[in-house]
Backbone bond lengths (Angstrom), bond angles and torsions (degrees), N, CA, C in turn:
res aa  C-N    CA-C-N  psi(-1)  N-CA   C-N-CA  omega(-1)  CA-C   N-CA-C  phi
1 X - - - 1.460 - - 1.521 110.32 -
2 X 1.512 96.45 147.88 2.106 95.21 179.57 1.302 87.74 -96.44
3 X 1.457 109.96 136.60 1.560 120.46 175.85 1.449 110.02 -105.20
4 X 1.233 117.62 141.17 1.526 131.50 155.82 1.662 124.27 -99.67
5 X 1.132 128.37 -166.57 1.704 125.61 -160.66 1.636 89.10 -139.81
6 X 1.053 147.67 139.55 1.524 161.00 93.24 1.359 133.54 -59.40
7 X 1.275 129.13 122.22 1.459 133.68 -168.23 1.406 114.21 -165.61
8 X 1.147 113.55 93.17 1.289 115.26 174.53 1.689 133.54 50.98
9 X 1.652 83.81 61.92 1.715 111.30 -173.92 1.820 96.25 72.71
10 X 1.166 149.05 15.67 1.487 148.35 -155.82 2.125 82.11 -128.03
11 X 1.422 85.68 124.07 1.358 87.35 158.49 1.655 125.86 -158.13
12 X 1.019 125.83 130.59 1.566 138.14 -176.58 1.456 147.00 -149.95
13 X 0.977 117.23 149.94 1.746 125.67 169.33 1.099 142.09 -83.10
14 X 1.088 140.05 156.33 1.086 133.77 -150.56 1.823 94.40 -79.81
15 X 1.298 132.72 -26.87 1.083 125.77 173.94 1.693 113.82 -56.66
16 X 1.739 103.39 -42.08 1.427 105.68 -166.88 1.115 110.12 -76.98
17 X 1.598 114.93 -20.29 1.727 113.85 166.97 1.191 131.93 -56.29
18 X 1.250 103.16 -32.38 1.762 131.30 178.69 1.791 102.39 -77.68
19 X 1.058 107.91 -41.19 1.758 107.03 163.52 1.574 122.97 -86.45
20 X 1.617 98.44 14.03 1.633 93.73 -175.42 1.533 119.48 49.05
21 X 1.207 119.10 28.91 1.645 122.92 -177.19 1.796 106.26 -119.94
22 X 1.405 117.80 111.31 0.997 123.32 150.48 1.384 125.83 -71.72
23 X 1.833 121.72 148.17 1.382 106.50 169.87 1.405 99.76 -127.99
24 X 1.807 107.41 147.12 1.408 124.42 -164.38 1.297 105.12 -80.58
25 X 1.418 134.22 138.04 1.455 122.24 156.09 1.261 125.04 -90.97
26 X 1.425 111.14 128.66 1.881 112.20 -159.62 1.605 102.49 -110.69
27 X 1.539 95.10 20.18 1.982 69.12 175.99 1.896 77.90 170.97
28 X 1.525 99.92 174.11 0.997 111.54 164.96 1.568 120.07 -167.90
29 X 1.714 142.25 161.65 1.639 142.42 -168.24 1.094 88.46 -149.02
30 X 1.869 91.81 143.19 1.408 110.28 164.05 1.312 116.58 -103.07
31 X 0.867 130.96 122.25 1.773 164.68 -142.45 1.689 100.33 -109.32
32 X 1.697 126.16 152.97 1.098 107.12 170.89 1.728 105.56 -90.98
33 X 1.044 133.06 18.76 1.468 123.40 153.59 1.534 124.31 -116.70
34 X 1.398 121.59 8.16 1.128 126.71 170.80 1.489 96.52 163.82
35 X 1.690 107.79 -161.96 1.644 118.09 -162.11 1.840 88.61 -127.20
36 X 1.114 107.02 135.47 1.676 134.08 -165.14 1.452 85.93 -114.62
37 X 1.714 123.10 122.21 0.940 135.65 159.15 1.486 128.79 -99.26
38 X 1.653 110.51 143.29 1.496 107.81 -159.57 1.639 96.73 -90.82
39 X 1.866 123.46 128.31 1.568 96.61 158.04 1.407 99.15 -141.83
40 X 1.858 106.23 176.22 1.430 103.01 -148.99 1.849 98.32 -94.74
41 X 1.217 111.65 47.73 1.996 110.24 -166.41 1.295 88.94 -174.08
42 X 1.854 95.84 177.24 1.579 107.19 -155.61 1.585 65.93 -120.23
43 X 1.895 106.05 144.27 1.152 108.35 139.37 1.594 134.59 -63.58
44 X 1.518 117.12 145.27 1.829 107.19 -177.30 1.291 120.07 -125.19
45 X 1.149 120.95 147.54 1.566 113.34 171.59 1.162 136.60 -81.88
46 X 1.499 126.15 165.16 1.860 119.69 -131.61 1.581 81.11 -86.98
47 X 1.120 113.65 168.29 1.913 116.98 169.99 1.937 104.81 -128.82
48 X 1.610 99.20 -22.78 1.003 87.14 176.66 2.076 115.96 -105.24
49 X 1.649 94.42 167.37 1.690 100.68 -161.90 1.553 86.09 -72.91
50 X 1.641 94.66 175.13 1.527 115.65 161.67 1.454 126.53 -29.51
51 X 1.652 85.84 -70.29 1.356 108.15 175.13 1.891 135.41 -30.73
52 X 1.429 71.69 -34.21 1.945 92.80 -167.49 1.622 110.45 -89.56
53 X 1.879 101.48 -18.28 1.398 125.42 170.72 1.516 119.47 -75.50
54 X 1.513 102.40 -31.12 1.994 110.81 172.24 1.460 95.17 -86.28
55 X 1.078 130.80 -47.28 1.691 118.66 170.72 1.247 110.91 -8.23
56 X 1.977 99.82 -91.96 0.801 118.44 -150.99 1.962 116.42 -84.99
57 X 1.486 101.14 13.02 1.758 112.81 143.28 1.335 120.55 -108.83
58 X 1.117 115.13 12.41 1.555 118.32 159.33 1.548 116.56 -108.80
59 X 1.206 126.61 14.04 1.678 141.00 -145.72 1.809 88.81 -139.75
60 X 1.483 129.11 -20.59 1.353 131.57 -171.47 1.373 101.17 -84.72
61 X 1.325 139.37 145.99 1.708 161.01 -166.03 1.699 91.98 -54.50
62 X 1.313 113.00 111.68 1.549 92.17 163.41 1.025 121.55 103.94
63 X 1.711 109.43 -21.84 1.839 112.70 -146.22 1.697 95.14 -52.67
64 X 1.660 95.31 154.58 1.096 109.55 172.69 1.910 121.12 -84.10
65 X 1.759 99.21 -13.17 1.241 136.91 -165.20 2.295 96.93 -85.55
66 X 0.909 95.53 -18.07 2.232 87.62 -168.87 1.148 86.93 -47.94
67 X 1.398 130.05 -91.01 1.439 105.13 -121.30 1.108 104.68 -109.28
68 X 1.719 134.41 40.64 1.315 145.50 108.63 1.591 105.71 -24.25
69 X 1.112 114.22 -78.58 1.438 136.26 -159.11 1.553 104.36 -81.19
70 X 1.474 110.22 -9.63 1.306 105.59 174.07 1.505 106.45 -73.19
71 X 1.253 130.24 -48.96 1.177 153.16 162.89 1.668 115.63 -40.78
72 X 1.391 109.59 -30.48 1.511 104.53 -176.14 1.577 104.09 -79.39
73 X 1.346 103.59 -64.99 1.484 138.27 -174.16 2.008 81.50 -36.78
74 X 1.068 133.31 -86.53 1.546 140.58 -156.83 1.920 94.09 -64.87
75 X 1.175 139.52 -5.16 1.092 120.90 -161.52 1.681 99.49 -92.26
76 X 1.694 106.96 166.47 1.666 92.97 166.48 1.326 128.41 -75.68
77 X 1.384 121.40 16.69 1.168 138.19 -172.56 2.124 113.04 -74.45
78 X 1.476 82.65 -33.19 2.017 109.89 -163.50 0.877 106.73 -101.12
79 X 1.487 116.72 128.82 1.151 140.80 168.21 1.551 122.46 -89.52
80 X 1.493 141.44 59.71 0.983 128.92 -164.80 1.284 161.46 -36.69
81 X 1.437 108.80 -16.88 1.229 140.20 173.20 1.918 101.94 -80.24
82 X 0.939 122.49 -45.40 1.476 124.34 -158.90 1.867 98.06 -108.35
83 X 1.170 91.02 -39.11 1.523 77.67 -169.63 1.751 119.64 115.59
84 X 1.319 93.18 -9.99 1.245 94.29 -163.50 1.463 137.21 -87.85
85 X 1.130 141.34 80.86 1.782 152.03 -171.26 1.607 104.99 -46.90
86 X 1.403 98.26 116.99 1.622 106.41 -178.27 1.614 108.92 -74.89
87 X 1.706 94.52 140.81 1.597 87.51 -177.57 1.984 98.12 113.40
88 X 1.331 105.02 -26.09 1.595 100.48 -174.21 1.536 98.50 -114.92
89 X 1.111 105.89 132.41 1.844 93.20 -168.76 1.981 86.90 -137.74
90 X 1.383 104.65 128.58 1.680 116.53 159.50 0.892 128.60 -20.36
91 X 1.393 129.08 132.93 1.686 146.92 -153.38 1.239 112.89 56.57
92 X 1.502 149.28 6.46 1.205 153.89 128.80 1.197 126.79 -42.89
93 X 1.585 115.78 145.29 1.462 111.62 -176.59 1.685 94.94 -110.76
94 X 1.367 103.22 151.43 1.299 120.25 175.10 1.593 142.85 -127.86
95 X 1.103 162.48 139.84 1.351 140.90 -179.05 1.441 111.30 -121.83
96 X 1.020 111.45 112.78 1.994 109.88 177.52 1.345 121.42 -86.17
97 X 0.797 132.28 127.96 1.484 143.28 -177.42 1.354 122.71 -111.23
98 X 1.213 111.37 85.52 1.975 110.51 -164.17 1.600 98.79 -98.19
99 X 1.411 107.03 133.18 1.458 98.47 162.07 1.581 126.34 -100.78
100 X 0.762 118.45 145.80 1.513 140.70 -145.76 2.038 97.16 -70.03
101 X 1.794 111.72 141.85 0.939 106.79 -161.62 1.964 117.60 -42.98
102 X 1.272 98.86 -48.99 1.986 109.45 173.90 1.661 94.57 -50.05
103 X 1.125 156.23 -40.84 1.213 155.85 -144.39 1.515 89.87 -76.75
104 X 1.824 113.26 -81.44 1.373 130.10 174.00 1.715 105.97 -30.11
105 X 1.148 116.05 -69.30 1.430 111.21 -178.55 1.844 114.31 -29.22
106 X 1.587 101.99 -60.60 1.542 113.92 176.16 1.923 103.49 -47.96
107 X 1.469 109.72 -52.81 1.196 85.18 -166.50 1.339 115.05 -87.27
108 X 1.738 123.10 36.87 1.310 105.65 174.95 1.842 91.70 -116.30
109 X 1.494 110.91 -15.39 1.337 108.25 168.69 1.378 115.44 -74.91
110 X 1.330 133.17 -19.65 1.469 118.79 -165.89 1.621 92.98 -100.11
111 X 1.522 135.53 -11.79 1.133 142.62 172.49 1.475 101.45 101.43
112 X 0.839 133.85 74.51 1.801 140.52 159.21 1.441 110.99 -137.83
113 X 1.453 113.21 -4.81 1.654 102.52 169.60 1.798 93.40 -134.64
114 X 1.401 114.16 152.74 1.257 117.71 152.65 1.741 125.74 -52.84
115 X 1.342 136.42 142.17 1.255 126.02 174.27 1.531 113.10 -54.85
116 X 1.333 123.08 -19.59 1.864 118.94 -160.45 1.742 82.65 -131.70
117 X 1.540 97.60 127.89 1.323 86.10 162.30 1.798 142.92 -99.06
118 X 1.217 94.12 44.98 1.286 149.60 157.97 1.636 144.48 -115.60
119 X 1.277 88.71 51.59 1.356 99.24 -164.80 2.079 98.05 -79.22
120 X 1.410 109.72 145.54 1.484 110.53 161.44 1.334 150.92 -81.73
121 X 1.888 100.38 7.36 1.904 127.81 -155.24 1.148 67.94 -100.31
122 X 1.805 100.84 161.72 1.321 118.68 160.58 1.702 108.60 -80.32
123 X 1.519 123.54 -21.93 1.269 140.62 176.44 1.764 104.25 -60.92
124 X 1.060 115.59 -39.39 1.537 108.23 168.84 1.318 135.84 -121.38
125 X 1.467 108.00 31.01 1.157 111.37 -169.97 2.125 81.15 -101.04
126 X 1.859 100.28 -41.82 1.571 106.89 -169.47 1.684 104.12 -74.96
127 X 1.664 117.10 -4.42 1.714 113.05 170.95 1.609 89.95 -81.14
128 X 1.422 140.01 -57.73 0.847 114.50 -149.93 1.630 115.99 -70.51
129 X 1.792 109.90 -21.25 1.532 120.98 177.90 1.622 110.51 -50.62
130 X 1.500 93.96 -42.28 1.510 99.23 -159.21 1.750 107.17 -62.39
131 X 1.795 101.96 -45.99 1.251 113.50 -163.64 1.535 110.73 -59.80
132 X 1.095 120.28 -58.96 1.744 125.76 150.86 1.585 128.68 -6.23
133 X 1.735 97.82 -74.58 1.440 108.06 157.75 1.562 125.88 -58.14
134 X 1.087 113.28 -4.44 1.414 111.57 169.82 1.672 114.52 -100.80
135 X 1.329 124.11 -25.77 1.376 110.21 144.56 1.244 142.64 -97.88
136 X 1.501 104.46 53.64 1.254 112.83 179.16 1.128 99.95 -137.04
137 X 1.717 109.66 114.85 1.694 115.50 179.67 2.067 114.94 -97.25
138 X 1.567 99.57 119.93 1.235 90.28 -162.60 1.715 108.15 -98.99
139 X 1.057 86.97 171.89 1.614 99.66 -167.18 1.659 127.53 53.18
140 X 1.234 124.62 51.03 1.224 133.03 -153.40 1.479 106.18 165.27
141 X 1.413 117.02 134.57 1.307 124.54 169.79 1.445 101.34 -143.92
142 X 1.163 101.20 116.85 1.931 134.55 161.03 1.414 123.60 -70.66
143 X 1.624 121.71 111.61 1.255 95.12 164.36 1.219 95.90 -102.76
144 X 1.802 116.28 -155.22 1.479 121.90 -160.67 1.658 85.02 -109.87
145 X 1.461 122.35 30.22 1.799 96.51 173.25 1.465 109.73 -110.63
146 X 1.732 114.25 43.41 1.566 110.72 151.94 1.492 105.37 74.53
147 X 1.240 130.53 17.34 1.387 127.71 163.48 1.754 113.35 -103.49
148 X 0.914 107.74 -33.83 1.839 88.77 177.73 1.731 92.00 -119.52
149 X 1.877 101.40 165.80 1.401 109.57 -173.19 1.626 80.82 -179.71
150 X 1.217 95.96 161.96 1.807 105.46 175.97 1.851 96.43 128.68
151 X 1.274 109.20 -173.59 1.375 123.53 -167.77 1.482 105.50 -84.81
152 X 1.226 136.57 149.92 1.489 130.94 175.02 1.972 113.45 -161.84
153 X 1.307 104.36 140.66 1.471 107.43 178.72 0.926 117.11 -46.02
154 X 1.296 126.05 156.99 1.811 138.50 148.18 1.274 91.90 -90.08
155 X 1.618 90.46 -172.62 1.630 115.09 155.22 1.024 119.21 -90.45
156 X 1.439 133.35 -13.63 1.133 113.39 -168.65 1.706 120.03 -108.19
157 X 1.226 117.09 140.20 1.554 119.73 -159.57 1.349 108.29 -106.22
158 X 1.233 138.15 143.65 1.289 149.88 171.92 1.604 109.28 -52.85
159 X 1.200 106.58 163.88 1.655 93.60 159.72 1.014 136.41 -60.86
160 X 1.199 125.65 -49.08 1.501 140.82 169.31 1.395 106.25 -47.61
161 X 1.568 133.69 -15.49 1.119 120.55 -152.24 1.241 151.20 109.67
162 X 1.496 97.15 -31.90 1.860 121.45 -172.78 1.428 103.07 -80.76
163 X 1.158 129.09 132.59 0.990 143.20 175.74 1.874 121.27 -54.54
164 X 1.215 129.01 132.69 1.538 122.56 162.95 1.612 108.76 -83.80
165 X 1.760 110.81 162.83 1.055 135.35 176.24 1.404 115.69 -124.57
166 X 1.395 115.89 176.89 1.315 130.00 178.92 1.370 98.36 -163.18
167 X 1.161 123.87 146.31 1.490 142.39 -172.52 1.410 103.63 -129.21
168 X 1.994 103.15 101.42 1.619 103.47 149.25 1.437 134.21 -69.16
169 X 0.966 120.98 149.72 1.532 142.71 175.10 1.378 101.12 -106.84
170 X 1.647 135.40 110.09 1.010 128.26 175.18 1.555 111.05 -145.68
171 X 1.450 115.92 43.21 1.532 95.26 -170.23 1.415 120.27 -89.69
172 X 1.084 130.56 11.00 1.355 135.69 152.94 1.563 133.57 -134.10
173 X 1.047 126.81 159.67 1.810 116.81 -176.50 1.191 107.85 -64.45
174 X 1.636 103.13 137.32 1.528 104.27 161.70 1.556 100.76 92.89
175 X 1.255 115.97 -18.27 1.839 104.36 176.87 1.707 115.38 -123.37
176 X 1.046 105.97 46.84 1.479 113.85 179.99 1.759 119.99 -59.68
177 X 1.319 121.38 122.83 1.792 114.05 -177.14 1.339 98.93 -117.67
178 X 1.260 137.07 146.87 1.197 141.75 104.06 1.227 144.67 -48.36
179 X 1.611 121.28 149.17 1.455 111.33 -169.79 1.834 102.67 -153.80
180 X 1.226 98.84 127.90 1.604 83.25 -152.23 2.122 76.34 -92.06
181 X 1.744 89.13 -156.63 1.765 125.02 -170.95 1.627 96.08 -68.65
182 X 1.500 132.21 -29.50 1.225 119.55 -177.56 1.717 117.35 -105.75
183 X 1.680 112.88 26.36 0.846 126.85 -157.44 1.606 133.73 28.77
184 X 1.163 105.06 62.02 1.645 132.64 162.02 1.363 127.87 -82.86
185 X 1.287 137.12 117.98 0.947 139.33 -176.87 1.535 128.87 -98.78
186 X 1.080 139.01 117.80 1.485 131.95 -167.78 1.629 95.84 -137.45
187 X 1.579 95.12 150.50 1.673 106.47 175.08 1.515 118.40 -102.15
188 X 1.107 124.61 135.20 1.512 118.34 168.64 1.373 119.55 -80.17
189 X 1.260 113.29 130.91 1.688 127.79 -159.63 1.777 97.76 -92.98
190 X 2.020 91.51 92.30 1.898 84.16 -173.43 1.564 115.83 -64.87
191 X 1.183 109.75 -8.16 1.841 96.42 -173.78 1.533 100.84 -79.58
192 X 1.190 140.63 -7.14 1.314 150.73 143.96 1.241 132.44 -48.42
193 X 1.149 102.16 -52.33 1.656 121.45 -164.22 1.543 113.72 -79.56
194 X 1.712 94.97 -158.33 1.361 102.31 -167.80 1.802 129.95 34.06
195 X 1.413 111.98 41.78 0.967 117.08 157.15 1.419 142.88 -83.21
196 X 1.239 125.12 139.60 1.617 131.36 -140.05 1.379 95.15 -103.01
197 X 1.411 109.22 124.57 1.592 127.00 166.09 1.588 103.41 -134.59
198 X 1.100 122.92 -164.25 1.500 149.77 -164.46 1.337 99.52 -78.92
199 X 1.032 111.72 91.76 1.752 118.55 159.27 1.628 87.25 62.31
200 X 1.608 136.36 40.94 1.028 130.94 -167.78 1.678 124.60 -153.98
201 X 1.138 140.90 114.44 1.612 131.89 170.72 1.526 116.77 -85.92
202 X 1.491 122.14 138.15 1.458 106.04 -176.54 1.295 84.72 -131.63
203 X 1.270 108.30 140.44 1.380 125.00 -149.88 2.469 94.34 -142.18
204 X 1.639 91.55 130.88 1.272 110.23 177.95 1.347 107.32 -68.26
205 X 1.910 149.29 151.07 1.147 145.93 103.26 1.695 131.05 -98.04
206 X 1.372 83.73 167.14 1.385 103.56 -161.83 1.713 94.92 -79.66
207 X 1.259 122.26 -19.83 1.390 127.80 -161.10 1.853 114.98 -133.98
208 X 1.255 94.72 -165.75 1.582 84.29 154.61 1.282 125.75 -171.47
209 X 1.076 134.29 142.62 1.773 138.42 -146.90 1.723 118.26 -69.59
């Protein structure tokens, strides 16, 4: 699903985010299959990639999101000019899963990320590919309001081919878990999350898969 944001008569898309344009809702009817809301703008669609969407939450004071994205942006995955993360291709839905700067730190101490994310081995240039593709759930986008949960792909594929998983936990709003292949559990940090990209949610953790 392409998601939009509602908040207090404020409503928008991921296009209008990208234009910095909110639209007001001035009214609203109840319908016999639901309530049709009145607003004064057209919703639009996003123009820019993913990529250009972790930017610019890794580019915010503080973000908790850098050096997630420090790691994407430098990986062979990124295309810099466009934005674009190999492996995610247009009209696809996606779910990103960044772990939070303390997260990255852990996984360069327990050994699943290189210390620089720029490493020059071919051995860590393909840890950092892999690690990436593993929080990125494809074909499917999750938010944290307790309607979908069940098992779902990454990107990233085994050798052989076979695909990896991750298992959401979502049965109520606001408490969404992950659980990766070695049965690990991490929470998504909703005052973070649910952020709007291209046919896409990028979503904060507390941990990392």
């Amino acid at each position: 699903n392409e998601y939009i944001k509602y908040d207090n008569n404020k409503i928008y898309s991921t296009g209008n985010q990208e234009a910095g344009v909110q639209l007001n809702v001035s009214g609203q009817r109840a319908t016999s299959n639901g309530t049709v809301y009145l607003v004064d703008g057209l919703l639009s669609e996003p123009s820019l990639s993913v990529g250009k969407s972790l930017e610019a939450l890794a580019a915010q004071p503080n973000s908790p999101y850098k050096k997630f994205v420090d790691y994407v942006t430098h990986s062979n995955l990124y295309t810099a000019a466009t934005g674009d993360i190999l492996g995610i291709t247009a009209g696809s839905f996606y779910t990103v899963l960044a772990p939070t700067n303390t997260a990255i730190d852990d996984a360069i101490t327990q050994g699943y990320l290189p210390a620089s994310p720029t490493p020059s081995d071919v051995v860590g240039k393909n840890q950092v590919a892999n690690f990436i593709r593993y929080h990125i759930i494809q074909k499917e986008t999750i938010a944290t309001d307790g309607l979908k949960e069940g098992g779902y792909v990454t990107l990233l594929q085994k050798d052989n081919g076979d695909p990896t998983t991750v298992a959401v936990t979502n049965h109520s709003p606001n408490s969404m878990q992950v659980r990766d292949m070695e049965a690990n559990t991490v929470s998504v940090i909703t005052a973070s999350s649910n952020n709007l990209a291209n046919r896409t949610l990028i979503h904060l953790l507390d941990g990392f898969l």
